[in-house]
C-alpha positions in Angstrom: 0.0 0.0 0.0 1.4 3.7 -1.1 1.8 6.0 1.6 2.3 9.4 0.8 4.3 12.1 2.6 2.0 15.6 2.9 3.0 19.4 3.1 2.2 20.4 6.7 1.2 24.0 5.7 0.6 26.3 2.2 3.9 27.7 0.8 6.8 27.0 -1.7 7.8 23.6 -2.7 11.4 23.3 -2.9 13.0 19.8 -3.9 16.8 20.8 -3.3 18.5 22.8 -0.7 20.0 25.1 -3.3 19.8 25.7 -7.0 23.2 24.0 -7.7 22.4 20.7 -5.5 20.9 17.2 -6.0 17.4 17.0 -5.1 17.0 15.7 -1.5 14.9 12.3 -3.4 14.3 10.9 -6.4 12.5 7.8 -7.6 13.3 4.6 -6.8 15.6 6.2 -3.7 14.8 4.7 0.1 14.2 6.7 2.8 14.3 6.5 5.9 11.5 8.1 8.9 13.1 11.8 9.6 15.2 12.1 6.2 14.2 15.2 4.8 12.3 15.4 1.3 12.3 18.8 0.8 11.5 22.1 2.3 8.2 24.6 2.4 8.8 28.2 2.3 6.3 30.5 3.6 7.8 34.6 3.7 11.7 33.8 3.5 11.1 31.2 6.1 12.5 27.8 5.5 10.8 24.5 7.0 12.1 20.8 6.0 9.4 18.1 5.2 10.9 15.2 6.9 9.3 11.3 5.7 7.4 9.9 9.0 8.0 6.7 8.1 10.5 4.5 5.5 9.8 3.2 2.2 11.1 3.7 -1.5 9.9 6.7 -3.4 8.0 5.3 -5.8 6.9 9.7 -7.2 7.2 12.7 -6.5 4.7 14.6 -6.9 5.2 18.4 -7.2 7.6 19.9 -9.2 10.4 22.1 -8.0 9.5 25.9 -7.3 5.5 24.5 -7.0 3.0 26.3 -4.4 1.5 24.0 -2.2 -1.2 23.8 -0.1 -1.5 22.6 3.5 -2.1 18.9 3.0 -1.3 18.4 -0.1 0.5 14.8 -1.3 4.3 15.3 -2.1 5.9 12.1 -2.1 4.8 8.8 -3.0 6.1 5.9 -0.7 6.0 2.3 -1.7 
């Protein structure tokens, strides 16, 4: 069963800590419960959206730069 890992408030999707870095995940990579998937900005502020639980990313579903909303699926877990 697919669990997916959700945005825990409205803001900026952001799938790499920097312009010139790898993205935190990409398919087919395993993570672990508290490895960070990406970050949320909301006004300058930076907040990391860390996996609750392990699995292998099976998509990732918003794109890099994306608004999202509170709730909202990010990650796909298999």
């Amino acid at each position: 069963m697919a669990q997916t890992i959700k945005s825990p408030m409205p803001g900026t999707f952001y799938r790499r800590p920097d312009p010139e870095s790898d993205p935190f995940v990409n398919e087919g990579d395993e993570v672990s419960a508290g490895d960070t998937v990406g970050l949320i900005e909301v006004m300058k502020s930076f907040h990391e959206v860390k996996a609750e639980e392990g699995g292998t990313v099976s998509k990732v579903l918003v794109e890099d730069e994306d608004p999202v909303g509170a709730g909202q699926d990010l990650v796909e877990l298999a």
